[in-house]
N, CA, C, O and CB atoms as a CASP TS submission, in Angstrom:
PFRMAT TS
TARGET T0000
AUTHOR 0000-0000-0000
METHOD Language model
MODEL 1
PARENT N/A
ATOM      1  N   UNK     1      34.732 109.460  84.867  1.00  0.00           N
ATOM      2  CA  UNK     1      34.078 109.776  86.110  1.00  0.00           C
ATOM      3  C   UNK     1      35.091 109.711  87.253  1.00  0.00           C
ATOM      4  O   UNK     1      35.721 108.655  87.308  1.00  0.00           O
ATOM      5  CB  UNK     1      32.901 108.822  86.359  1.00  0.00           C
ATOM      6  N   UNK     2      35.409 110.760  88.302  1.00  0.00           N
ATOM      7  CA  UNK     2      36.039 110.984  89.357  1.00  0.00           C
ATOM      8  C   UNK     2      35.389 110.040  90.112  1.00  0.00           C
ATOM      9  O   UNK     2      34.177 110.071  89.898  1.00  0.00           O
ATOM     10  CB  UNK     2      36.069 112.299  89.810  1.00  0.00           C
ATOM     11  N   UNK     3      35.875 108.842  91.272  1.00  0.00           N
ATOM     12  CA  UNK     3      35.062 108.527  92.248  1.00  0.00           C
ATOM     13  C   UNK     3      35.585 108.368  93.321  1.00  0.00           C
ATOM     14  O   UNK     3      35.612 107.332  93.984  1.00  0.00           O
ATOM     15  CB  UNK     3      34.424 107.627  92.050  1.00  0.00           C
ATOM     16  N   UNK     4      36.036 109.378  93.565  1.00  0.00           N
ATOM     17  CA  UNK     4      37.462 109.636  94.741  1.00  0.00           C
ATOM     18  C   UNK     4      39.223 110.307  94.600  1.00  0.00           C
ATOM     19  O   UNK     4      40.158 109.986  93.868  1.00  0.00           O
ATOM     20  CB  UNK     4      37.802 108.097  95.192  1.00  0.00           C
ATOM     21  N   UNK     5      39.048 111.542  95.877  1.00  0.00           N
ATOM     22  CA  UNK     5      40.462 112.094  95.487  1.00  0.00           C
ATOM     23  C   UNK     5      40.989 111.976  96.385  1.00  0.00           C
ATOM     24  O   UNK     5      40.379 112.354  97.385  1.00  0.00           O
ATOM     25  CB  UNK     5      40.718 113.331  95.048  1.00  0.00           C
ATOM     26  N   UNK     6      42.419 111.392  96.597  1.00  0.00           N
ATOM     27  CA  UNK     6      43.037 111.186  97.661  1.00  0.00           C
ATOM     28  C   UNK     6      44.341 112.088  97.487  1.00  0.00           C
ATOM     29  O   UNK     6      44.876 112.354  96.410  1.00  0.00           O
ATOM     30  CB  UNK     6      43.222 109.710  97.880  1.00  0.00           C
ATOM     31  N   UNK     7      44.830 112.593  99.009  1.00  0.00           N
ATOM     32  CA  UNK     7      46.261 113.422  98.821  1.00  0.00           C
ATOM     33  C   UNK     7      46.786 112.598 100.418  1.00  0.00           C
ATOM     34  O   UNK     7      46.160 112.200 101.400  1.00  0.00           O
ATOM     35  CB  UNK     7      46.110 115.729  98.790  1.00  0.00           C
ATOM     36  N   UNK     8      48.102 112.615 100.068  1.00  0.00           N
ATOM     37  CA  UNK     8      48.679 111.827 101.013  1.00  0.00           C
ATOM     38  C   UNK     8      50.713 113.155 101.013  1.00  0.00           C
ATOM     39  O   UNK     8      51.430 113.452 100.057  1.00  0.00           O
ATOM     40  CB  UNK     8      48.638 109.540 100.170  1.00  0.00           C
ATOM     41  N   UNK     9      50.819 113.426 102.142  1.00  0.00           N
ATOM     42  CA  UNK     9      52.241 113.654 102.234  1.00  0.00           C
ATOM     43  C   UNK     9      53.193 113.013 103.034  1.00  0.00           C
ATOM     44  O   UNK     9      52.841 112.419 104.053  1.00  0.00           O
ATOM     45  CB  UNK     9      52.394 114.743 102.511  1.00  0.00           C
ATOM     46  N   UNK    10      54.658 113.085 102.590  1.00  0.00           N
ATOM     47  CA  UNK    10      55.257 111.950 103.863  1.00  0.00           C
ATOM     48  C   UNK    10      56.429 112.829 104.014  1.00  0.00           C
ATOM     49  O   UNK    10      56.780 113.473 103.026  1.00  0.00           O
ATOM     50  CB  UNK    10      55.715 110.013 103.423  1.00  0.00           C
ATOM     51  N   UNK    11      57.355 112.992 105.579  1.00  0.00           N
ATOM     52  CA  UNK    11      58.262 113.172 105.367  1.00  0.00           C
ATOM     53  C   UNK    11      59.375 112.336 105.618  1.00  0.00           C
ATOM     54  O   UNK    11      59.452 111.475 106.494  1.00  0.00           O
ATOM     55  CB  UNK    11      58.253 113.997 105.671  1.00  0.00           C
ATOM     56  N   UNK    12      60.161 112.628 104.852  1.00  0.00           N
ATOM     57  CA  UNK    12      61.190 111.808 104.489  1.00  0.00           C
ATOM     58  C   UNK    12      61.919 111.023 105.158  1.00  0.00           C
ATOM     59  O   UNK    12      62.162 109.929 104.648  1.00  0.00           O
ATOM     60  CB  UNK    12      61.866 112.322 104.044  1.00  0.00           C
ATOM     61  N   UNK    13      62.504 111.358 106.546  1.00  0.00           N
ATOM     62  CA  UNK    13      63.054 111.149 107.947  1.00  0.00           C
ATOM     63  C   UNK    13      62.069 110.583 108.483  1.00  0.00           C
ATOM     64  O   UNK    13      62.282 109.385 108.668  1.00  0.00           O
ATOM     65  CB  UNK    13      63.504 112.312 108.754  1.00  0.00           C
ATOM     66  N   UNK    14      61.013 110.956 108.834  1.00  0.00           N
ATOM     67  CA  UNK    14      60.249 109.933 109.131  1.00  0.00           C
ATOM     68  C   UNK    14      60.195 108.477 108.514  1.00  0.00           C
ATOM     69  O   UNK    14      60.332 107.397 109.091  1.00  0.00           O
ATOM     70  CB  UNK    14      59.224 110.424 109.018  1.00  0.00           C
ATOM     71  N   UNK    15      60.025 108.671 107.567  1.00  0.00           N
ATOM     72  CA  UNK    15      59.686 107.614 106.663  1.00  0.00           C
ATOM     73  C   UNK    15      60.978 106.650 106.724  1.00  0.00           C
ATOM     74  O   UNK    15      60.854 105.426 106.785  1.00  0.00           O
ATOM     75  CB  UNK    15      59.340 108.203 105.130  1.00  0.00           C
ATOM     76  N   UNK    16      62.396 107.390 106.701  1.00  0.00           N
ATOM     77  CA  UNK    16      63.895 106.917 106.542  1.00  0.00           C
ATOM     78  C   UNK    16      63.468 105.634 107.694  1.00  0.00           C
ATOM     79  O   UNK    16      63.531 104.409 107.592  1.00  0.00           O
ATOM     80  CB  UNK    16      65.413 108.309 107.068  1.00  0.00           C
ATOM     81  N   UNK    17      62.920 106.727 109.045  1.00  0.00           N
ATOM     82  CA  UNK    17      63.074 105.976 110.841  1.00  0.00           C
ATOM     83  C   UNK    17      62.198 104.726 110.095  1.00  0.00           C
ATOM     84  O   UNK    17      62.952 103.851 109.670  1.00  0.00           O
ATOM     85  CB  UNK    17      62.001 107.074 112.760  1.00  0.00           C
ATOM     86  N   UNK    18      60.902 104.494 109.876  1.00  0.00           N
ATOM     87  CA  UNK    18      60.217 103.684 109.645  1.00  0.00           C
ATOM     88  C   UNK    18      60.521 102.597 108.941  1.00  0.00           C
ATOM     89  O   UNK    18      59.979 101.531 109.232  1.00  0.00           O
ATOM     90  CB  UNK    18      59.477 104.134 109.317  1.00  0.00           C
ATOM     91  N   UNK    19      61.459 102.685 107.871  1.00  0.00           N
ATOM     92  CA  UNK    19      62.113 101.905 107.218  1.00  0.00           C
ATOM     93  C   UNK    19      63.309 100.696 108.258  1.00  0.00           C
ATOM     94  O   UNK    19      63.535  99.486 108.221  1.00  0.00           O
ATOM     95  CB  UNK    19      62.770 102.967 106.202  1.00  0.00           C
ATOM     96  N   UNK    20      63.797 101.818 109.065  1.00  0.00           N
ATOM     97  CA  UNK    20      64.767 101.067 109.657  1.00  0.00           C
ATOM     98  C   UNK    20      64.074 100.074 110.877  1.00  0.00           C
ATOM     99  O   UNK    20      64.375  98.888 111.014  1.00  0.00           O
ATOM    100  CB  UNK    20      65.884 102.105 110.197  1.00  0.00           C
ATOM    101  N   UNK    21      63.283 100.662 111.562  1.00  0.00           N
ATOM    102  CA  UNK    21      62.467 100.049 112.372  1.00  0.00           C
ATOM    103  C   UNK    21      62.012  98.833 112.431  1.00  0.00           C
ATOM    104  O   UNK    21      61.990  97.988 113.326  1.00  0.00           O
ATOM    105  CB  UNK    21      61.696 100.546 112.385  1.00  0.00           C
ATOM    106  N   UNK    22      61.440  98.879 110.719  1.00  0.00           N
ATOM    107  CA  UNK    22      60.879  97.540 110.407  1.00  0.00           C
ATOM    108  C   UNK    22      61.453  97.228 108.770  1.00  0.00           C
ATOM    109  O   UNK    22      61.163  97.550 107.618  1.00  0.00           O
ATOM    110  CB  UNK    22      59.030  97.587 110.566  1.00  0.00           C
ATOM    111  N   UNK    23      62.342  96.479 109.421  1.00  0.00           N
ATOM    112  CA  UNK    23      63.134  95.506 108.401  1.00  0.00           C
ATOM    113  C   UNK    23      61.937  94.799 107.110  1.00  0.00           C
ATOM    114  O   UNK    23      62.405  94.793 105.971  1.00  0.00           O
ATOM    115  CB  UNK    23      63.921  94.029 109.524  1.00  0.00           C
ATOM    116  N   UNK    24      61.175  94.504 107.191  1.00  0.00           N
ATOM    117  CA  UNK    24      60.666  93.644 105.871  1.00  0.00           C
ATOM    118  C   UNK    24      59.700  94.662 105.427  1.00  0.00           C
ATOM    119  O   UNK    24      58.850  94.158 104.694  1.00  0.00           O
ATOM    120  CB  UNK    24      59.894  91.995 106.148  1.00  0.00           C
ATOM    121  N   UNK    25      59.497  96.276 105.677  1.00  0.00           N
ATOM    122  CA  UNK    25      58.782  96.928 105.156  1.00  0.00           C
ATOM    123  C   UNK    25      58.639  97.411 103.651  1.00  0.00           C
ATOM    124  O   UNK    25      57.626  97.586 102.973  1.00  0.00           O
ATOM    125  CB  UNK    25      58.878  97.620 105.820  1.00  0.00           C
ATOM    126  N   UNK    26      60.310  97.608 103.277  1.00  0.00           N
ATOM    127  CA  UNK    26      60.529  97.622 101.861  1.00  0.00           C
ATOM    128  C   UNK    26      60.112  96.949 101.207  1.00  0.00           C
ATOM    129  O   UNK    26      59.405  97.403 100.307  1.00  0.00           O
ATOM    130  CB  UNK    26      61.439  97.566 101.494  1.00  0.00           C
ATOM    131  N   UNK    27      60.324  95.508 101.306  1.00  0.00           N
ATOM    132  CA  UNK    27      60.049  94.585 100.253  1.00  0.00           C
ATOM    133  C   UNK    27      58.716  94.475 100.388  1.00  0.00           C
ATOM    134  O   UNK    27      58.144  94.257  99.320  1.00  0.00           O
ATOM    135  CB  UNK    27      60.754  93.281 100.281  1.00  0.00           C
ATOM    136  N   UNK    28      57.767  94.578 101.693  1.00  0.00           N
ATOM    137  CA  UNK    28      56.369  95.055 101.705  1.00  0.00           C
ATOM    138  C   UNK    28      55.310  95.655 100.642  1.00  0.00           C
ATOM    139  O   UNK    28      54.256  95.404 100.057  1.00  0.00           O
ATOM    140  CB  UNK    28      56.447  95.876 102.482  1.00  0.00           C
ATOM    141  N   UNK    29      56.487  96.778 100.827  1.00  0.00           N
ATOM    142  CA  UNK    29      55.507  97.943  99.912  1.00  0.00           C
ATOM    143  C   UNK    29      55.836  97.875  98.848  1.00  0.00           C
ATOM    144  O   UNK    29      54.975  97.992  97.976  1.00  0.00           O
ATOM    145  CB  UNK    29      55.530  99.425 100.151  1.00  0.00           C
ATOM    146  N   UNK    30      57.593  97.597  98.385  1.00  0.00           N
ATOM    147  CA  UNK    30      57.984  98.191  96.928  1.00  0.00           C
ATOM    148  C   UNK    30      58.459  96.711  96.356  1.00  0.00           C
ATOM    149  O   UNK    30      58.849  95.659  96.862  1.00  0.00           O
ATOM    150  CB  UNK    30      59.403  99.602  96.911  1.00  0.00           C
ATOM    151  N   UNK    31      58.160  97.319  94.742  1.00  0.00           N
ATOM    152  CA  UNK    31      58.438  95.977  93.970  1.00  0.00           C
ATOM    153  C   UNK    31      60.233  96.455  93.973  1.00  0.00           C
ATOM    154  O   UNK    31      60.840  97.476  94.297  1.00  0.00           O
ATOM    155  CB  UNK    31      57.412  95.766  92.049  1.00  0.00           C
ATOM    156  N   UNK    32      60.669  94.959  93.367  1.00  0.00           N
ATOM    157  CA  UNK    32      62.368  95.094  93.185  1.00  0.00           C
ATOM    158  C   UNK    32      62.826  96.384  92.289  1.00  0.00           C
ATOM    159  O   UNK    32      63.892  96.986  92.418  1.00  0.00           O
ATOM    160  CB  UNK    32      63.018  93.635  92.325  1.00  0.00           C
ATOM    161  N   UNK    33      61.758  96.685  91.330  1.00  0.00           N
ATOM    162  CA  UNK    33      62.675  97.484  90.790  1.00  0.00           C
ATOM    163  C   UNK    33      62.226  98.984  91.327  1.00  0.00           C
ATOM    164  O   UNK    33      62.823  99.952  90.856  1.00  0.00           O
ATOM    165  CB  UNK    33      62.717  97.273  89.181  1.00  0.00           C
ATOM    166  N   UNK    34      61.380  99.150  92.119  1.00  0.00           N
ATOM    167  CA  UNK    34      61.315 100.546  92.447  1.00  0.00           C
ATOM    168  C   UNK    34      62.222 100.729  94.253  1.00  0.00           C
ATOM    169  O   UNK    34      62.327 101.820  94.814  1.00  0.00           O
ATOM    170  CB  UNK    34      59.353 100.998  92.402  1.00  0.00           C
ATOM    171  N   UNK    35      62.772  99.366  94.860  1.00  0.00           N
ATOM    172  CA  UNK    35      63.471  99.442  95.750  1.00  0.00           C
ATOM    173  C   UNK    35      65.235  99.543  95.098  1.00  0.00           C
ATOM    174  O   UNK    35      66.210  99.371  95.830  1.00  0.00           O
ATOM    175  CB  UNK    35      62.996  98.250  96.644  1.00  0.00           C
ATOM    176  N   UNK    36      65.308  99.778  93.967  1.00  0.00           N
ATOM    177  CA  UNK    36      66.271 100.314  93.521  1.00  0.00           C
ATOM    178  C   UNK    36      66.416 101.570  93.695  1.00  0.00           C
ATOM    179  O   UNK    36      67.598 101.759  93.981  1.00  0.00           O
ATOM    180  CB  UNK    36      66.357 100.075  92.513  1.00  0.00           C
ATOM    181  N   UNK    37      65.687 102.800  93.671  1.00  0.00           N
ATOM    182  CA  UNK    37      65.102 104.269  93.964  1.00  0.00           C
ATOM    183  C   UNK    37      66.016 104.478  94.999  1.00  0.00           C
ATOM    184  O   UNK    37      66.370 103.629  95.816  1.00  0.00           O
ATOM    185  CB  UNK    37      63.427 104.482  94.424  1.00  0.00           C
ATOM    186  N   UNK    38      66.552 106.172  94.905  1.00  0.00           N
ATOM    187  CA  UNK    38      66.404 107.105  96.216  1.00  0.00           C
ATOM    188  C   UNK    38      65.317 106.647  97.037  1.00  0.00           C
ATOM    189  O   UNK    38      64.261 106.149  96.647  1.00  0.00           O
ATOM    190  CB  UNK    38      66.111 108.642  95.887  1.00  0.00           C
ATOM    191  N   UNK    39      65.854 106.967  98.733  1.00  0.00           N
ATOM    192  CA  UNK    39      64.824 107.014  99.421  1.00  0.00           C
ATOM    193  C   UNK    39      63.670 108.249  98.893  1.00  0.00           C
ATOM    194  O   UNK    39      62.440 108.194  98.880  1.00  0.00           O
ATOM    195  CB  UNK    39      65.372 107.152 100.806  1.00  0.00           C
ATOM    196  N   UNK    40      64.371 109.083  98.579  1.00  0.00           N
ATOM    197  CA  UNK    40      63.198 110.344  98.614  1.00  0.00           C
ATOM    198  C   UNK    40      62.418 109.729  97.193  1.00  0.00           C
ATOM    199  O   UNK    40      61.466 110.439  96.868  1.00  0.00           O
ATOM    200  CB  UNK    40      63.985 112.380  98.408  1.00  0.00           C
ATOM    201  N   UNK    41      62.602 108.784  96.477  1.00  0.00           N
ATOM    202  CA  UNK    41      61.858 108.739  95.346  1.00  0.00           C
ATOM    203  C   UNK    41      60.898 107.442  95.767  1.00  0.00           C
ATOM    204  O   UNK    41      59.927 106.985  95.164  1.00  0.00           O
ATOM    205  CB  UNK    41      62.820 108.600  93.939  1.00  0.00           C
ATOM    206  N   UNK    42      61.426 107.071  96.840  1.00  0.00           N
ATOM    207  CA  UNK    42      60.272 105.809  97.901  1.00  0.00           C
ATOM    208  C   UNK    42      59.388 106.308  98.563  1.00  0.00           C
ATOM    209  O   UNK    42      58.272 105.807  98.696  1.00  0.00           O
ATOM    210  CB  UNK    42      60.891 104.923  99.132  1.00  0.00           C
ATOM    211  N   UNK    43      59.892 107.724  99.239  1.00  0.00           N
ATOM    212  CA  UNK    43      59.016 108.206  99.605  1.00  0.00           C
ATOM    213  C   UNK    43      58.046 108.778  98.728  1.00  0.00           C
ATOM    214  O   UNK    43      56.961 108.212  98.864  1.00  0.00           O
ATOM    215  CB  UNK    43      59.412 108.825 100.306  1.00  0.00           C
ATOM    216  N   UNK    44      58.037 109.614  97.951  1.00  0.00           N
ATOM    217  CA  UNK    44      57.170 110.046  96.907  1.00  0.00           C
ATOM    218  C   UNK    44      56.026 108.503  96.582  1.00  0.00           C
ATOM    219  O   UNK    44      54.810 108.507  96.779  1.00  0.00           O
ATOM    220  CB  UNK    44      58.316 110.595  95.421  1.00  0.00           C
ATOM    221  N   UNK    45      56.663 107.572  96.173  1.00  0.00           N
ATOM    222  CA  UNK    45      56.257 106.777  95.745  1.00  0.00           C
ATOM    223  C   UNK    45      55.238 106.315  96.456  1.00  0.00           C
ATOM    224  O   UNK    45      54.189 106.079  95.857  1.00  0.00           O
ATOM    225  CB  UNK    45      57.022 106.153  95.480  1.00  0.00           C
ATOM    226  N   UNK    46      55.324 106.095  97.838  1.00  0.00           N
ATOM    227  CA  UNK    46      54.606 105.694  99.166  1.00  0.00           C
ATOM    228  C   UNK    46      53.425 106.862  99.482  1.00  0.00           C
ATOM    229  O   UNK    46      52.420 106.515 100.101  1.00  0.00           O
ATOM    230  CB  UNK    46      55.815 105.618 100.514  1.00  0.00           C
ATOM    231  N   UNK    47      53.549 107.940  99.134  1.00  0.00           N
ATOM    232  CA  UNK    47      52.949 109.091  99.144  1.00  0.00           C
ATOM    233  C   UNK    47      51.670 108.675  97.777  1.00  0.00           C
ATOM    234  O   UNK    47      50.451 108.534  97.877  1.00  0.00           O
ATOM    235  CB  UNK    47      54.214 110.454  98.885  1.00  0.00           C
ATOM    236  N   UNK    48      52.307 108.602  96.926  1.00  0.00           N
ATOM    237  CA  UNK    48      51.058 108.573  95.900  1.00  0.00           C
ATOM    238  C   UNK    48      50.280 107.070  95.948  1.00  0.00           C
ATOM    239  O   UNK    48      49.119 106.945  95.556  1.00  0.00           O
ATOM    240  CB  UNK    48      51.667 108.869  94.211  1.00  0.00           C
ATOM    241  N   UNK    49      51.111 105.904  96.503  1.00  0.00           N
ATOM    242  CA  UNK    49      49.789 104.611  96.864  1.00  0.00           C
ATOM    243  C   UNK    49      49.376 104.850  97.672  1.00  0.00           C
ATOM    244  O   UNK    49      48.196 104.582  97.446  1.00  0.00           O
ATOM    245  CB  UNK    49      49.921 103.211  97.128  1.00  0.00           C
ATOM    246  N   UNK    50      49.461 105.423  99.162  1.00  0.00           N
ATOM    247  CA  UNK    50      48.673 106.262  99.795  1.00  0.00           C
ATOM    248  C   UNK    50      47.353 106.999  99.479  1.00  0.00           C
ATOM    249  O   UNK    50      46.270 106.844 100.043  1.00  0.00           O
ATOM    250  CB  UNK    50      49.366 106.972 100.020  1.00  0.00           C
ATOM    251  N   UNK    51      47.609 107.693  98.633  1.00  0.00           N
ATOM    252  CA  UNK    51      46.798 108.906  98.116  1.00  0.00           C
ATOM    253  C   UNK    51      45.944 107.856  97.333  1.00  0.00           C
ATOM    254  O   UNK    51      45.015 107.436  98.023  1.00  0.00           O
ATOM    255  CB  UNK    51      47.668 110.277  97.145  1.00  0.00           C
ATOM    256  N   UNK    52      46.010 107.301  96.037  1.00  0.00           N
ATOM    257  CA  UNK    52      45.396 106.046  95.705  1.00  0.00           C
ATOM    258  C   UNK    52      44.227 105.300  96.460  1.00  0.00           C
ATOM    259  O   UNK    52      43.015 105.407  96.268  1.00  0.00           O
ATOM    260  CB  UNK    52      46.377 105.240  95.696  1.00  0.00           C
ATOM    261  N   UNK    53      44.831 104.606  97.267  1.00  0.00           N
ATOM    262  CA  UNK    53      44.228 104.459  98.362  1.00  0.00           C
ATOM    263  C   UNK    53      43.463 104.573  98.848  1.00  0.00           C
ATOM    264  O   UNK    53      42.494 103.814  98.833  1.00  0.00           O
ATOM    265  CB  UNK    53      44.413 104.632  98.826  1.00  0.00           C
ATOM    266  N   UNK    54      43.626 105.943  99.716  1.00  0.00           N
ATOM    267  CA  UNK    54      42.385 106.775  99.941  1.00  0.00           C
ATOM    268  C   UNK    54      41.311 107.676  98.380  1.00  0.00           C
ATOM    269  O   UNK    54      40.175 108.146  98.338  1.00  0.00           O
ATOM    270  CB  UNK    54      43.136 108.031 101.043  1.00  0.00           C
ATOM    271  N   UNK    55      42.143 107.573  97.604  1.00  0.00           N
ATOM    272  CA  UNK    55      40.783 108.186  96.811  1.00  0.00           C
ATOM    273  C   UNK    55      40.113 106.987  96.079  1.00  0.00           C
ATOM    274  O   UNK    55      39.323 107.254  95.173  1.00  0.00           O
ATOM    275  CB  UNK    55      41.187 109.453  95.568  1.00  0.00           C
ATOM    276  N   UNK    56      40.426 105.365  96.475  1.00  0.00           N
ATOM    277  CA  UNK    56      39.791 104.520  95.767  1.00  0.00           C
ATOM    278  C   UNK    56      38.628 104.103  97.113  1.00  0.00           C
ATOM    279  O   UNK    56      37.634 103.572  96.618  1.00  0.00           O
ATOM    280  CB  UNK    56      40.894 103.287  95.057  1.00  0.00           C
ATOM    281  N   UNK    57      38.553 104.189  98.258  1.00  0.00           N
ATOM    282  CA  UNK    57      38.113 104.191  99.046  1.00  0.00           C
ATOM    283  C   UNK    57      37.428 104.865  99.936  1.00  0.00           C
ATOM    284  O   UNK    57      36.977 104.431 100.995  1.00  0.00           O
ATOM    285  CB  UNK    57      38.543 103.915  99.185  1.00  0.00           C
ATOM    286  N   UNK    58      37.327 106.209  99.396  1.00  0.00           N
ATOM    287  CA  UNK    58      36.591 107.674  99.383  1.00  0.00           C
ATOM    288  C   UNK    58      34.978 107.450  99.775  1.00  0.00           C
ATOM    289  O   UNK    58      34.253 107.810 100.703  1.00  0.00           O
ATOM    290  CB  UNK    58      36.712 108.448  97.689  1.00  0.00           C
ATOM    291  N   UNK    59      34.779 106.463  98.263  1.00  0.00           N
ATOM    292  CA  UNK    59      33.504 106.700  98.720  1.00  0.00           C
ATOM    293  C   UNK    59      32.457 105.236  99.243  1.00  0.00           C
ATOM    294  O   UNK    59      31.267 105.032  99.002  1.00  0.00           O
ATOM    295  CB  UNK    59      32.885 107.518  97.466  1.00  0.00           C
ATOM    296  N   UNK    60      33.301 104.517  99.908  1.00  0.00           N
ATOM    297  CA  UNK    60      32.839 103.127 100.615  1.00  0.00           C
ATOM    298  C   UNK    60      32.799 103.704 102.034  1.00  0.00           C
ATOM    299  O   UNK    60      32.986 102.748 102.787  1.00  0.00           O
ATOM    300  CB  UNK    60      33.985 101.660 100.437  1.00  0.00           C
ATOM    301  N   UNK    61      32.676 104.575 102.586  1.00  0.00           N
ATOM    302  CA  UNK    61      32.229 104.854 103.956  1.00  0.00           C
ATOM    303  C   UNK    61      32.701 104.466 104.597  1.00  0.00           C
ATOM    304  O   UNK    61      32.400 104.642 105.778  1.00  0.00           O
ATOM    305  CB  UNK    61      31.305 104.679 104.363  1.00  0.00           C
TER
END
């Protein structure tokens, strides 16, 4: 059973600025071994718990 679809996009530079901005955001969001990653593969990554996210929460109003 579907009970929520979420789509989330990020761009990259943005995301780069955001990173730098706020220093403890990485370790925030990403476990150790996915802060090993390209940024662009953090971003992706950040993109789909996003999306998650919103499609786990879709349908709580």
């Amino acid at each position: 059973m579907i009970d929520g679809i979420g789509i989330d996009v990020v761009d990259i530079e943005r995301f780069i600025s955001s990173l730098e901005r706020t220093p403890g955001l990485l370790e925030k969001l990403f476990t150790p071994a996915e802060r090993t990653k390209p940024v662009s593969s953090l971003a992706a990554r950040f993109a789909a718990k996003e999306a998650l996210a919103k499609a786990l929460s879709a349908g709580k109003g």
